[in-house]
C-alpha positions as CSV (number, residue, x, y, z in Angstrom):
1,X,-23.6,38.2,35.5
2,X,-23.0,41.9,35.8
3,X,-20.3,44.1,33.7
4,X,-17.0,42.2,33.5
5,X,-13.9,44.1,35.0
6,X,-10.1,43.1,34.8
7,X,-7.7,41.6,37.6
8,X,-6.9,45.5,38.1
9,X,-10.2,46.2,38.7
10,X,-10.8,48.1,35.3
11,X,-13.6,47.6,32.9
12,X,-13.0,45.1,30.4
13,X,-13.3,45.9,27.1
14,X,-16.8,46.3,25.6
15,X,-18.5,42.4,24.9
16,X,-18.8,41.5,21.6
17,X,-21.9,42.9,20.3
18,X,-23.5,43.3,17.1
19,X,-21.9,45.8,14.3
20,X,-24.2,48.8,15.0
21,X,-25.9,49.7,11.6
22,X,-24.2,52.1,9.1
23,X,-25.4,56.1,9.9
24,X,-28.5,56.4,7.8
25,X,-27.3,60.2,7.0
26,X,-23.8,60.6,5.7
27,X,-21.3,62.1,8.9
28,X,-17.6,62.9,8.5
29,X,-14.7,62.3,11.1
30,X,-14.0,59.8,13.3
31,X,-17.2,58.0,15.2
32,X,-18.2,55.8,17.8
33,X,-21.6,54.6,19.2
34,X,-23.2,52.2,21.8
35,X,-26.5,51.5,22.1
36,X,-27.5,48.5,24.7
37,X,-30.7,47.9,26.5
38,X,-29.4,47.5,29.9
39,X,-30.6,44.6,32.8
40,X,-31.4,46.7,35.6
41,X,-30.5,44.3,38.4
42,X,-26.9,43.4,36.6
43,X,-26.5,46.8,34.6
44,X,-24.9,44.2,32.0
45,X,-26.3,44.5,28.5
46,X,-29.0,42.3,27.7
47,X,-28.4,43.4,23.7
48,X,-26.2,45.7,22.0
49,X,-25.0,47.2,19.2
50,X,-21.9,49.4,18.9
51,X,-19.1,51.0,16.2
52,X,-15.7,51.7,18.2
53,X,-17.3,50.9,21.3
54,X,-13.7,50.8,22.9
55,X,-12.6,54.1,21.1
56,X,-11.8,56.6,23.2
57,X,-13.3,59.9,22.2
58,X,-13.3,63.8,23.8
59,X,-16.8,64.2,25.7
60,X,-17.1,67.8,25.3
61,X,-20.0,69.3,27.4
62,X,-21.5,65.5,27.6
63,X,-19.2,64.8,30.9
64,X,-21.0,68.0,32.6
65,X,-23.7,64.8,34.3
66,X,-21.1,63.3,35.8
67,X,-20.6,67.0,38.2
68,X,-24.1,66.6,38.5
69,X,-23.8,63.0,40.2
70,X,-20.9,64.0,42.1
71,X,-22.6,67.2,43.1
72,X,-25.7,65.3,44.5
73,X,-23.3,62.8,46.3
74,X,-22.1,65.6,48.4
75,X,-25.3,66.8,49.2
76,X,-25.9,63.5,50.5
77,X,-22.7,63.3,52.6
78,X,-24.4,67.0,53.9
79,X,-21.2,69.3,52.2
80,X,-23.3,71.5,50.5
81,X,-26.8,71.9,49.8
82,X,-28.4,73.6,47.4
83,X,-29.1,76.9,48.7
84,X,-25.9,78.2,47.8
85,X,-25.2,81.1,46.2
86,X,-22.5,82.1,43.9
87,X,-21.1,85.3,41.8
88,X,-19.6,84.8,38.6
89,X,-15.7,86.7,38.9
90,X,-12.8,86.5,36.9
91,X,-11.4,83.7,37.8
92,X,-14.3,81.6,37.3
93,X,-15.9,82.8,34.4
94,X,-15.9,80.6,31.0
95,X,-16.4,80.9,27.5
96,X,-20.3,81.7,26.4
97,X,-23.1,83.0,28.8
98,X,-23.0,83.0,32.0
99,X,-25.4,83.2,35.3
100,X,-26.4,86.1,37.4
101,X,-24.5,86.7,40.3
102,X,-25.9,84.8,43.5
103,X,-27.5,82.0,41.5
104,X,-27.9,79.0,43.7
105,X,-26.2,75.5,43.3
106,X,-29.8,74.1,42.3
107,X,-30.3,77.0,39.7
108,X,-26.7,76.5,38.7
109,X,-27.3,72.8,38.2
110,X,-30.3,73.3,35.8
111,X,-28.0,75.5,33.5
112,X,-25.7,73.2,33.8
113,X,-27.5,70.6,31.5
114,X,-30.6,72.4,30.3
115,X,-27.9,75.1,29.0
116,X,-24.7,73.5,29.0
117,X,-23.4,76.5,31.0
118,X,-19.7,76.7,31.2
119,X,-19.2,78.9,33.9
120,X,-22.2,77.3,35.9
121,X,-20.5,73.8,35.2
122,X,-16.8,74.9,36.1
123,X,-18.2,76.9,40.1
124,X,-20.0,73.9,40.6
125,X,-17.1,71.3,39.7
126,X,-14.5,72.9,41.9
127,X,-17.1,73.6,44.8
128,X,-17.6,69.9,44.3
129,X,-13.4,69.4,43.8
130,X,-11.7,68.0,40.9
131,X,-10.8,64.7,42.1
132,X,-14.5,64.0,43.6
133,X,-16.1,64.4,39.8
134,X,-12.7,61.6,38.3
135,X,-14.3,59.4,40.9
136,X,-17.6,58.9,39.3
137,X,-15.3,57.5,36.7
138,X,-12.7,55.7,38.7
139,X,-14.9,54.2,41.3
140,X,-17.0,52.2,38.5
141,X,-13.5,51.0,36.7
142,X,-13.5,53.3,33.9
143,X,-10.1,53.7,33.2
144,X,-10.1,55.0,29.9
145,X,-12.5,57.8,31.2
146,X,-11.0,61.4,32.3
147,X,-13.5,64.0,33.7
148,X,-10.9,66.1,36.0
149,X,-10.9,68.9,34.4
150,X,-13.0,72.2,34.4
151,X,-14.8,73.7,31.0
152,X,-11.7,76.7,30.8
153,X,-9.0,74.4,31.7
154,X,-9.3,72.2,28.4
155,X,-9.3,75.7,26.4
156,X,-6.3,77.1,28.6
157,X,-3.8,74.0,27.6
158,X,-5.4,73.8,24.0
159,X,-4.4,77.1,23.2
160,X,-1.1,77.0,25.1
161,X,-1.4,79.0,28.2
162,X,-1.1,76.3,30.9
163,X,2.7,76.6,31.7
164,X,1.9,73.4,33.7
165,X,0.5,71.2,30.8
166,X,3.2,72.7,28.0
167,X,5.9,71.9,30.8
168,X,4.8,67.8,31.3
169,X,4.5,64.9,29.2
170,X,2.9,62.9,32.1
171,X,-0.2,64.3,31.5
172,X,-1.8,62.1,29.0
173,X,-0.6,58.4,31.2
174,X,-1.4,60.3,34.4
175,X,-3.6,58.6,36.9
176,X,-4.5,58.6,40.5
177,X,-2.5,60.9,42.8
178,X,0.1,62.4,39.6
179,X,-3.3,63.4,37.7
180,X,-4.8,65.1,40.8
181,X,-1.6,66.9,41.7
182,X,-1.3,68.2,37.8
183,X,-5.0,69.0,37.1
184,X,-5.0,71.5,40.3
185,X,-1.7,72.8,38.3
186,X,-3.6,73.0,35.2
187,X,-6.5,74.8,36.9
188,X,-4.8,77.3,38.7
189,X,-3.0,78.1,35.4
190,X,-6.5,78.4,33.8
191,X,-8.0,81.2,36.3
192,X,-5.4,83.5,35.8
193,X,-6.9,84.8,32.3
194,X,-10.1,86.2,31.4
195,X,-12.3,84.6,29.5
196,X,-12.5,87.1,26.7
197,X,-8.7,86.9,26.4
198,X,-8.7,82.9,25.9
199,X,-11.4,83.0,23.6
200,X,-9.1,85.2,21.6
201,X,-6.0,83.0,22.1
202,X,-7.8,79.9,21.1
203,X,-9.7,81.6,17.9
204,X,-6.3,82.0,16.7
205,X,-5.2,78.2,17.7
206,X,-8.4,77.1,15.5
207,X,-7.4,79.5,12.9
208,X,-3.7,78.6,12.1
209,X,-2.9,75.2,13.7
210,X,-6.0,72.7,14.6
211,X,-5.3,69.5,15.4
212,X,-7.8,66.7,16.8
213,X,-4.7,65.1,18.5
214,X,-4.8,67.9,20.8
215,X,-8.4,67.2,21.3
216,X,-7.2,63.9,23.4
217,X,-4.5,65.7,24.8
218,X,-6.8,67.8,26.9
219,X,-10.6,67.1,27.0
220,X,-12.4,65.0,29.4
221,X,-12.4,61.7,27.2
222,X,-14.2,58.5,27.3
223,X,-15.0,55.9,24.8
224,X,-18.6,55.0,23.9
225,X,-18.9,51.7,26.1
226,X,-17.4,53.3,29.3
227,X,-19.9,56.1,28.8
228,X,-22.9,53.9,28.3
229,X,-21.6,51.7,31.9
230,X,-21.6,55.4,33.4
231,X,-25.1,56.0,32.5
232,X,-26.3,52.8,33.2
233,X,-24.9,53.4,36.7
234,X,-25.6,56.7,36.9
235,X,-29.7,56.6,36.6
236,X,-29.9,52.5,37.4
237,X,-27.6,52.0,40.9
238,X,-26.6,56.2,41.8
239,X,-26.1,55.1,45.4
240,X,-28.6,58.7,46.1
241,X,-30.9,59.5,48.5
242,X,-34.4,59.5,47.1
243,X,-34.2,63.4,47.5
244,X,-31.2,63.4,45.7
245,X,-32.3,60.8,42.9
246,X,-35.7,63.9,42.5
247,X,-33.1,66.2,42.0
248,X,-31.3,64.2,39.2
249,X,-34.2,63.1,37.6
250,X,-35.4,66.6,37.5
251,X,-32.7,68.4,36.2
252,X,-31.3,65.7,34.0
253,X,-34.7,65.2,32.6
254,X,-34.1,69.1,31.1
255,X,-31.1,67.6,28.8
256,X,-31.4,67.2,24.9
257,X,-32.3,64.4,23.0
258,X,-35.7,63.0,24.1
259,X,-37.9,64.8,21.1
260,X,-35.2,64.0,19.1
261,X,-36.0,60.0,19.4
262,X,-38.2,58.0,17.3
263,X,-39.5,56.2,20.8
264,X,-40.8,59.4,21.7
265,X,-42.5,60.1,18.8
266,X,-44.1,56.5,19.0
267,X,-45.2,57.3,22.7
268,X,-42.9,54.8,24.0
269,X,-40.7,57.1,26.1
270,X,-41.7,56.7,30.2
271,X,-38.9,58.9,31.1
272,X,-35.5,59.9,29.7
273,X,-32.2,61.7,30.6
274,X,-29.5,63.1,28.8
275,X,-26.8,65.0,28.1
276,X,-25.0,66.4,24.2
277,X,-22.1,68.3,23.7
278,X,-20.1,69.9,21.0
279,X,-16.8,71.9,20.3
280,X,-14.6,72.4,17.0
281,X,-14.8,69.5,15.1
282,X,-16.4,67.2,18.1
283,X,-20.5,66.0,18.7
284,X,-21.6,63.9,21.3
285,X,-24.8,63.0,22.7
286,X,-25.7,60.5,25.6
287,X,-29.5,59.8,26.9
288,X,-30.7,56.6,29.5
289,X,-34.4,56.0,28.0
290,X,-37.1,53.9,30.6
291,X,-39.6,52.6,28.2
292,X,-43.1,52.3,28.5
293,X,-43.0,48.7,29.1
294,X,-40.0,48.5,31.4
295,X,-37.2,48.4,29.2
296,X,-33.8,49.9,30.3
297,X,-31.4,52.1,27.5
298,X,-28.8,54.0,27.0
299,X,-27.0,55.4,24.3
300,X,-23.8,57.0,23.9
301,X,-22.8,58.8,20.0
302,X,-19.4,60.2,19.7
303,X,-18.1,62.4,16.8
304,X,-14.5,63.9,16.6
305,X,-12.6,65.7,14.0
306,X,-15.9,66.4,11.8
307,X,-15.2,68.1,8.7
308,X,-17.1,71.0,10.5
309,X,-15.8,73.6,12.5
310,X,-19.3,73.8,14.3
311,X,-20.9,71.1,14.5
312,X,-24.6,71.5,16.1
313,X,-25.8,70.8,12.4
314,X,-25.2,67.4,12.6
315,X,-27.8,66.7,15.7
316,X,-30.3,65.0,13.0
317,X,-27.4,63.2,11.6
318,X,-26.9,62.2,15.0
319,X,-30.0,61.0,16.0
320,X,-31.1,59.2,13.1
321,X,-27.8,57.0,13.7
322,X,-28.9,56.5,17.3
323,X,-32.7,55.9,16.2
324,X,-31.2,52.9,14.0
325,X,-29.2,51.5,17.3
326,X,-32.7,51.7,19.0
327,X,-34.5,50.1,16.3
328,X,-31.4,47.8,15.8
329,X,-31.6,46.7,19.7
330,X,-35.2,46.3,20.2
331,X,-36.4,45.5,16.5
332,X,-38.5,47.3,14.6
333,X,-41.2,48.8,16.4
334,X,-44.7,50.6,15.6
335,X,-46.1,53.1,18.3
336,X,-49.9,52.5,19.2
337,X,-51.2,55.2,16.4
338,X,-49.3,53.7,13.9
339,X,-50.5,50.0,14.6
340,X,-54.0,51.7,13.9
């Protein structure tokens, strides 16, 4: 039996799994895992263990792999290929570092999840379109899962410049058609202002009047089960070319998290991919581990409104929490050197 979905064609809620052990290092806010080695043929989990599995959380730059899958879908259908060059203008420039002009989609790509580059995420999201990167989500029945929106367009309606998004309250129930029409509002809204001006603007939102509700209101969101069905999809059953699947492989093998794992360190690790992000008060990490003896993983950890502004700090926090999901999924286990 595969991944249950409801007479709307939604994904059910997440099955009732074991409580995911306590973090083993104190973290503060609001958290989430799910940790599930995955059938490969079904892509239902075979054993689990999750904390607000259902939750829905703000992704931060995690969401950046789903571009990535939408990206190499269109170089299948033969819209772009990766050759491509692009100059980094005004309009299009984010917060943080940025590429040189006429990098090329592959080059962009790589920074995309080896750097978590916003600008290099946000050219190749809307030379993908908006609507094409919601349908990774929507096409696997993830309805609690938004990924519309571009890096600087979050940061635009946080801090209050969207006249679109301070003008609506159908934002946050939009879906289909009405979210599509209103992100390509929100977007235009966004490239109007540089990006050194809305890092000002929202420095002075985080300075007099945070509030993680807003966090909801305009990230890309999902909640930790609907993330782990994503990646289970997203490396087990992509629908890619095998030249597209090298691509993926290569550049999502470049994300954080696999040094970070006690499997690793055991020599247990065949091949991993993932993906973290992080923003005021907000951590989230995401990795799909192959074993060496042809197990499938995933994990998805999710931390919003942490009593830290900046929140990179917590990674080991992080990762021991998702170590004892691991170690909680496939028992206890001893890597070759140590059984010596």
């Amino acid at each position: 039996m595969g991944v249950l979905r409801l007479p709307n064609g939604c994904l059910d809620a997440a099955p009732s799994e074991a409580k995911a052990p306590p973090p083993p290092l104190p973290l503060s806010g609001r958290l989430g895992l799910w940790v599930a080695e995955i059938d490969p043929l079904t892509l239902a989990p075979i054993r689990a263990v999750a904390t607000n599995a259902d939750s829905v959380f703000p992704l931060a730059s995690t969401y950046k792999q789903a571009v990535l899958w939408a990206l190499l879908k269109q170089f299948d259908a033969g819209t772009l290929q990766p050759t491509e060059r692009f100059n980094v203008t005004r309009d299009n420039q984010s917060l943080g570092s940025y590429p040189f002009d006429g990098t090329s989609l592959k080059d962009l790509s790589v920074r995309m999840i080896q750097n978590s580059d916003n600008t290099a995420t946000d050219i190749l999201h809307r030379r993908v379109g908006l609507q094409k990167v919601q349908n990774v989500a929507d096409e696997l029945g993830l309805c609690h899962t938004r990924l519309i929106l571009p890096t600087r367009d979050w940061w635009v309606a946080q801090s209050g410049l969207s006249q679109t998004f301070n003008s609506t309250t159908r934002w946050a129930a939009a879906r289909g058609a009405d979210r599509e029409q209103l992100a390509v509002l929100i977007d235009a809204d966004a490239r109007k202002y540089r990006a050194d001006y809305l890092q000002r603007k929202l420095n002075d939102y985080f300075d007099t009047r945070p509030n993680p509700d807003d966090d909801l209101r305009v990230h890309n969101l999902s909640t930790p089960y609907e993330l782990g069905t994503l990646l289970a999809s997203e490396f087990l059953r992509s629908g890619l070319s095998a030249r597209a699947q090298q691509w993926q492989r290569e550049v999502m093998g470049k994300g954080f998290g696999r040094s970070a794992l006690k499997l690793q360190q055991r020599g247990k690790v065949a091949w991993f991919g993932g993906k973290g992000g992080n923003g005021w008060g907000i951590l989230t990490y995401s990795g799909y581990i192959q074993t060496t003896d042809g197990r499938h993983l995933v994990y998805a950890f999710m931390q919003h409104g942490a009593d830290q502004n900046y929140t990179m700090p917590n990674t080991r926090r992080a990762f021991a929490w998702i170590n004892a999901g691991i170690d909680a999924v496939l028992g206890e286990q001893v890597g070759e050197k140590e059984a010596k």
